[in-house]
C-alpha positions as CSV (number, residue, x, y, z in Angstrom):
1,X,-154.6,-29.8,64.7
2,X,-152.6,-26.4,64.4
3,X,-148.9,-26.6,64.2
4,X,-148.4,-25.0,67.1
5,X,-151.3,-27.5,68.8
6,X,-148.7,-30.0,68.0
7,X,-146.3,-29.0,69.8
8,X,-148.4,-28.9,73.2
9,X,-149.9,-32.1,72.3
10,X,-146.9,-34.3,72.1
11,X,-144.8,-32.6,75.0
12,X,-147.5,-33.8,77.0
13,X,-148.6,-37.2,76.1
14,X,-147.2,-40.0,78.2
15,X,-145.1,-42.7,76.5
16,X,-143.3,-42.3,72.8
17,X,-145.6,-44.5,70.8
18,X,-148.7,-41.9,71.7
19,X,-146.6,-39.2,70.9
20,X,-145.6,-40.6,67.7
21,X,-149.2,-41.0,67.2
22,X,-150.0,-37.3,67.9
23,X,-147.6,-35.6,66.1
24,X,-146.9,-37.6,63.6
25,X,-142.9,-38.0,64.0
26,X,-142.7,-41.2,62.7
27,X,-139.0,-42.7,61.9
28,X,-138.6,-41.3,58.3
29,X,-137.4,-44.0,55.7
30,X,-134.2,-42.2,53.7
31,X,-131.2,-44.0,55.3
32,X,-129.3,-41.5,58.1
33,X,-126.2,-40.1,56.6
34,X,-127.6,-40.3,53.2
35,X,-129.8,-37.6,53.7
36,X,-128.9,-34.6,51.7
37,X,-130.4,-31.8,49.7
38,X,-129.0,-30.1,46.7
39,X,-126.9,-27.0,46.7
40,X,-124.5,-26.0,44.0
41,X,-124.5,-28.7,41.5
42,X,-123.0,-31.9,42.1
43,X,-123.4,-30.2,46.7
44,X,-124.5,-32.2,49.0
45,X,-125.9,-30.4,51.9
46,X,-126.7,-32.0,55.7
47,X,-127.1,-31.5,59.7
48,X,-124.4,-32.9,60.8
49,X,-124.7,-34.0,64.7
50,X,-121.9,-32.8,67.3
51,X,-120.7,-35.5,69.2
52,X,-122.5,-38.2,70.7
53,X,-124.1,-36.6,73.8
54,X,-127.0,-34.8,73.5
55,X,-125.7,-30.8,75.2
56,X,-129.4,-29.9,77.2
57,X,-131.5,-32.5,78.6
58,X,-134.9,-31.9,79.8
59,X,-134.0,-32.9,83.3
60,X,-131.1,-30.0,83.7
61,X,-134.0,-27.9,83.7
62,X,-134.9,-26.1,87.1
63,X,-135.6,-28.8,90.0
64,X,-135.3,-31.5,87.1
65,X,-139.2,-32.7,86.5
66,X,-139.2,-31.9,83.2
67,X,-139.7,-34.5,80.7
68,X,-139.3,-32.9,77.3
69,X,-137.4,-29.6,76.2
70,X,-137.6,-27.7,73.6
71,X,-135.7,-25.5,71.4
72,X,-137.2,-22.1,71.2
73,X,-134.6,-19.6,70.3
74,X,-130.3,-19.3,69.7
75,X,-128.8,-16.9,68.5
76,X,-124.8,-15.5,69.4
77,X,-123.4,-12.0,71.5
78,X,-120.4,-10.9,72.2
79,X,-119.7,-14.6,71.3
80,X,-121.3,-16.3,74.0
81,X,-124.4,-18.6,72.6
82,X,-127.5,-18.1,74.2
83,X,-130.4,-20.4,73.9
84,X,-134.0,-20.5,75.2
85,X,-135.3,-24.1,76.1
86,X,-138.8,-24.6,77.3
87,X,-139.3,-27.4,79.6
88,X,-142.3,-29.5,79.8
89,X,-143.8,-31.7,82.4
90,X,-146.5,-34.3,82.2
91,X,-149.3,-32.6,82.7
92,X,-150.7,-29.7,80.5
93,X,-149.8,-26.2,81.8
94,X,-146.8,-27.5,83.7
95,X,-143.9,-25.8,81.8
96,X,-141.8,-23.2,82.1
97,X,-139.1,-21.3,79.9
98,X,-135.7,-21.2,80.9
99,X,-132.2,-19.3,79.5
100,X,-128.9,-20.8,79.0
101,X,-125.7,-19.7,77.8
102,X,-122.4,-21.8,76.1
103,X,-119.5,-20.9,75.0
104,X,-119.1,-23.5,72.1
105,X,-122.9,-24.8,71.9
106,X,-121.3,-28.3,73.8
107,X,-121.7,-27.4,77.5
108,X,-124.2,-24.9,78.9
109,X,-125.4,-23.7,81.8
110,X,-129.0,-22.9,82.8
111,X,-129.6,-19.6,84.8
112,X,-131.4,-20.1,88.1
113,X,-133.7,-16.9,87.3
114,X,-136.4,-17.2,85.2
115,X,-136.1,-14.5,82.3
116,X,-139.9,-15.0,82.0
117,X,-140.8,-13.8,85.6
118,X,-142.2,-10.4,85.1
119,X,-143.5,-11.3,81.1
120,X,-146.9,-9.8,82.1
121,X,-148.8,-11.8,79.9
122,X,-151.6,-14.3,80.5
123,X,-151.6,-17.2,78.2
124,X,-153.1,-21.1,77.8
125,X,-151.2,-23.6,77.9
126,X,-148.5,-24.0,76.0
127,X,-147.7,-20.4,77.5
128,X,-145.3,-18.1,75.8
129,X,-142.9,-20.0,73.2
130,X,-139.7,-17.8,72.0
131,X,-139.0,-17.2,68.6
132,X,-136.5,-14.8,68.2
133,X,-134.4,-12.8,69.8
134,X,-132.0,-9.3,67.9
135,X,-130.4,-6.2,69.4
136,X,-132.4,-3.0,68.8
137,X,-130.1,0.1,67.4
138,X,-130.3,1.4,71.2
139,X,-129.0,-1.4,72.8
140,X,-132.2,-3.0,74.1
141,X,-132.9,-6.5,73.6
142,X,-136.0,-7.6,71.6
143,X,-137.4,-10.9,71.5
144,X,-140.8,-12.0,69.2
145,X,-142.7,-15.1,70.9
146,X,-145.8,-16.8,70.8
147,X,-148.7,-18.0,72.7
148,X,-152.6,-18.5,72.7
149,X,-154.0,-16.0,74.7
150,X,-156.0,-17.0,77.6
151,X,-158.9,-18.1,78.2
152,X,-158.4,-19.3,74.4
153,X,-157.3,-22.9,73.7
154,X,-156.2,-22.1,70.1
155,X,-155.1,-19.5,67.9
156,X,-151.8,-18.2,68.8
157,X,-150.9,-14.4,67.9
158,X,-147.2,-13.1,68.2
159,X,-146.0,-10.9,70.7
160,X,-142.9,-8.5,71.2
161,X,-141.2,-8.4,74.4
162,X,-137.8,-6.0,75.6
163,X,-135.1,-6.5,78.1
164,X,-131.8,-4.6,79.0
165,X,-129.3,-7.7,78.5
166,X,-130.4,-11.5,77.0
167,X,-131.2,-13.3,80.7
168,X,-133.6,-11.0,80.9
169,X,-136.0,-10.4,83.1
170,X,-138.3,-9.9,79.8
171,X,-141.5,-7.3,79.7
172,X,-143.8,-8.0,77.0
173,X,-145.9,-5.4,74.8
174,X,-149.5,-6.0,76.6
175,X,-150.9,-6.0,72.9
176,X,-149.9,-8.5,70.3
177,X,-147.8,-7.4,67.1
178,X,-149.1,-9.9,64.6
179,X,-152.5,-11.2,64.9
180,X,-154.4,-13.7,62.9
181,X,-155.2,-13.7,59.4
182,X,-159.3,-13.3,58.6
183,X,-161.4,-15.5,58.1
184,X,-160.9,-18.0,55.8
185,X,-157.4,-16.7,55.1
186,X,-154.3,-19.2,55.2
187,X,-153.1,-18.2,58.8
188,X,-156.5,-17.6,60.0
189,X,-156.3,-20.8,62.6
190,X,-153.0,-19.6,64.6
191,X,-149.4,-18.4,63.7
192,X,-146.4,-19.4,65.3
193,X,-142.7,-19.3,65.4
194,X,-142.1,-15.8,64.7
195,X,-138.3,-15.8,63.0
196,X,-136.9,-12.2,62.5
197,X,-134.1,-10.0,61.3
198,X,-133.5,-6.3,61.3
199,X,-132.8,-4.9,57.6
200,X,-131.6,-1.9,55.9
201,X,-134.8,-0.2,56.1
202,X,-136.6,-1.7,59.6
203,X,-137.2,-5.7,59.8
204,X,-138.1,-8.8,58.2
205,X,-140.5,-11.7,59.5
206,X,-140.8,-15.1,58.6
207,X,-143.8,-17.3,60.9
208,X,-145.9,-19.9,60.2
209,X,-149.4,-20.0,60.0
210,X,-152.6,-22.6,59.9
211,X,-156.1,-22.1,58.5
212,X,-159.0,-24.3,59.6
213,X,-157.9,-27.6,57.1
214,X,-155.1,-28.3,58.8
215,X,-152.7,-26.9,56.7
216,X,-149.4,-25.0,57.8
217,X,-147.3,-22.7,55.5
218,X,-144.8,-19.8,56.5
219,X,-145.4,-16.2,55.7
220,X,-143.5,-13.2,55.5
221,X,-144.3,-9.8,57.5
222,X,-142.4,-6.5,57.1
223,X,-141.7,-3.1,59.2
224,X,-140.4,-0.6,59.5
225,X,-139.7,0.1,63.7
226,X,-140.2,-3.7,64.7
227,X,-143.9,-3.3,66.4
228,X,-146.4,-2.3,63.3
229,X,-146.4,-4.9,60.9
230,X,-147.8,-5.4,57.3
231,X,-148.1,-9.3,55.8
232,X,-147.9,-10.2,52.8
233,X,-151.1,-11.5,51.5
234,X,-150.5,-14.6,50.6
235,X,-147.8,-17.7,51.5
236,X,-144.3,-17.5,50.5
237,X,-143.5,-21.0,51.1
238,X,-146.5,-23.9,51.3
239,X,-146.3,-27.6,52.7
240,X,-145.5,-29.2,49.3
241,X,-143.3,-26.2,47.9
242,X,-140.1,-27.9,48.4
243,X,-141.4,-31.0,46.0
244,X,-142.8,-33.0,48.4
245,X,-146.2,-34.3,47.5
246,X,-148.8,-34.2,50.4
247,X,-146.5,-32.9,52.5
248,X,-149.2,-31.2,55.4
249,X,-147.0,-28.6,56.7
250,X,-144.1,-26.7,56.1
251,X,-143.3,-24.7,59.5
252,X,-141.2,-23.6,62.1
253,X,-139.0,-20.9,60.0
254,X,-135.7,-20.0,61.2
255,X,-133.8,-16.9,59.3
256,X,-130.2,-15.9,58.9
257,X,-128.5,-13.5,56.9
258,X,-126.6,-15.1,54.2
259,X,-123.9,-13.3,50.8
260,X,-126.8,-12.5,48.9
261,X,-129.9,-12.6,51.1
262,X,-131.4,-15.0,53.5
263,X,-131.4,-18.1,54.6
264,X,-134.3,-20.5,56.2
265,X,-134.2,-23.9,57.8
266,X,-137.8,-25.1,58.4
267,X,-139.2,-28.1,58.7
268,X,-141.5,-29.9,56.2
269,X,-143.2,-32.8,57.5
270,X,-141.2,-34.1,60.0
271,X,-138.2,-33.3,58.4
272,X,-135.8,-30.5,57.7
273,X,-135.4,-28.4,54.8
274,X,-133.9,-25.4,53.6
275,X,-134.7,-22.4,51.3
276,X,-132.8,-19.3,50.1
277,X,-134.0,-15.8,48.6
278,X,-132.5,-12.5,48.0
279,X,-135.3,-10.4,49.1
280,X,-137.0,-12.7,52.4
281,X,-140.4,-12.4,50.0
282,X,-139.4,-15.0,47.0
283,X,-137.7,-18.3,48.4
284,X,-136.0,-21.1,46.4
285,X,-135.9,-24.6,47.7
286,X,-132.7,-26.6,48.2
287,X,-134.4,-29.4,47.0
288,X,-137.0,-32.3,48.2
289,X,-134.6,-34.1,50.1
290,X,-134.3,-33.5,54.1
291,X,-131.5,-32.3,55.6
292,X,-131.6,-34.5,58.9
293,X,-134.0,-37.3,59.4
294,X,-134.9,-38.9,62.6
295,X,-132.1,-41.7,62.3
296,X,-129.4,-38.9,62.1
297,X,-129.7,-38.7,66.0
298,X,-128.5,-41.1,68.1
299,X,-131.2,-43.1,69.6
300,X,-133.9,-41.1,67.9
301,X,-137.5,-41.3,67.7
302,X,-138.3,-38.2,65.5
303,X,-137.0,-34.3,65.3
304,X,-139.8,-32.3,66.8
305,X,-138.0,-28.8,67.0
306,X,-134.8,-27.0,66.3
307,X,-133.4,-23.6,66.3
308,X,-130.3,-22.8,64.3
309,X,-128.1,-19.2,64.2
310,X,-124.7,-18.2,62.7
311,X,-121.6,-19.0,64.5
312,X,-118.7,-17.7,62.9
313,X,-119.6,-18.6,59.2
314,X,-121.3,-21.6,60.4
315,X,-125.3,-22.5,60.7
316,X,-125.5,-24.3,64.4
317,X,-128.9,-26.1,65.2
318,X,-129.8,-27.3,68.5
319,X,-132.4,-30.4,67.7
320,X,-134.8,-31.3,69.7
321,X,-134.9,-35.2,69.2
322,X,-137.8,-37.1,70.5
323,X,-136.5,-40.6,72.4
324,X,-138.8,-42.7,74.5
325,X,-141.2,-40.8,77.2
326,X,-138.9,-37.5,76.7
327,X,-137.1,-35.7,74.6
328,X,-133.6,-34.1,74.3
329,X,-130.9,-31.5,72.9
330,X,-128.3,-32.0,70.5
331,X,-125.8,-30.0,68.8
332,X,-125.7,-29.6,64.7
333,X,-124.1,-27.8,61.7
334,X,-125.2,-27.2,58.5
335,X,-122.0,-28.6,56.4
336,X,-122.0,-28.9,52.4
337,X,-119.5,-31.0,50.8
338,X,-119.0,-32.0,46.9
């Protein structure tokens, strides 16, 4: 099953043992604060949870049938947070995506209007996903999603959609901007998660992609205006990369800027890790232990997504932690201490 499979598949499974099951988000062993992976020497580096609330339930989410929620995209302007959360219901093809703003990443509110209503695309189940969203050198918004085009049930491309302020409404490109990798190639099943940043000379992609084994690793895609993009032949980081043997999967990328390059949270089996690189193309791992296992959330039952941005100096994460026939929001920061 596709990464990206996963993710419909336990969002709409009923009851947390079959969900567990499915995507495989079983409890991890290390113990919950102990978790750590190495920095500097003699660092310690977590996710730190934010109180002990989660900050977006699935049931804040339009008329409040949602079950689960996930967290698509964050990212910061004009110093207002902005996240999109994805609400899923029981059945498949009930979900919808919704926009929500905080000041401090603690309390948010949900906008009434959808900022998908005019997307003009038409997509399977899970429908469009976010990824990321950046502000273009003329002031227009630009967000990179992903979805399965219909009637497909597998093999998600990447699109590129525009809007004149975050909330949207969002118009997508009626074309995807990243398609699938050939035959037999490593993202040849479906890619995912698009995560990007604009550089000195056009922008920089990180995504994941599956091949038919069941494999996911994350790639890296370049260009130069942000709509024709050239991959790079070949993985830049695989599902055991980070020391981990027999890890199945290393996925869901998410990029910031750091002093002397990039950063990347993603998660590798279950679990989250981090890498850093001074180019986006040549990554080095923080080290095989997670940052945040399941125990690290209150009353958690796995983490199935996240999305993280800079705040000030400071990586924030909203988690999506899995708990019993749902799944909620928290807030997180990336701390490092000696």
């Amino acid at each position: 099953m596709a990464y990206g499979s996963r993710i419909h598949a336990v969002l709409t499974v009923v009851g947390a043992l079959a969900i567990l099951a499915l995507v495989g988000c079983q409890p991890a062993a290390t113990s919950s604060s102990a978790a750590s992976a190495s920095g500097s020497a003699g660092a310690a580096t977590t996710i730190a949870v934010v109180g002990d609330t989660p900050v977006i339930g699935a049931s804040d989410l339009g008329d409040g049938h949602y079950s689960y929620t996930l967290s698509a995209a964050y990212f910061v302007a004009d110093g207002v947070r902005h996240a999109y959360v994805v609400g899923f219901a029981q059945a498949s093809g009930d979900e919808e995506v919704f926009h929500a703003t905080s000041p401090d990443g603690l309390a948010w509110e949900i906008d009434d209007d959808l900022p998908f209503a005019e997307l003009g695309l038409e997509l399977s189940p899970p429908g469009p996903i976010p990824g990321s969203v950046i502000q273009g050198d003329d002031g227009i918004w630009i967000m990179y999603l992903w979805g399965v085009p219909a009637p497909q049930s597998a093999g998600a491309v990447i699109y590129r959609a525009t809007a004149s302020s975050p909330a949207g409404p969002w118009v997508a490109d009626p074309e995807p901007v990243l398609l699938l990798g050939e035959a037999g190639a490593w993202d040849s099943a479906g890619i995912d998660f698009p995560a990007v940043l604009p550089t000195s000379d056009g922008y920089l992609m990180l995504y994941g992609g599956q091949n038919n084994t069941d494999t996911t690793s994350i790639g890296v895609a370049t260009s130069e205006d942000g709509i024709t993009w050239e991959k790079d032949p070949e993985p830049v980081l695989e599902a055991d990369s980070c020391g981990k043997p027999g890890a199945q999967y290393a996925a869901l990328p998410r990029l910031m800027p750091a002093d002397d390059g990039y950063l990347l949270l993603f998660d590798q089996d279950r679990e989250t890790a981090m890498a850093t690189s001074p180019d986006g193309h040549a990554w080095t791992c923080a080290g095989p232990t997670p940052l945040l296992v399941a125990q690290d959330v209150p009353d958690g039952q796995g983490i199935h997504t996240f999305a993280a941005t800079d705040v000030d100096g400071t990586v924030s994460v909203l988690l999506e932690s899995l708990i019993e026939g749902a799944s909620e929001i928290w807030l997180g920061e990336l701390q490092t201490t000696e």
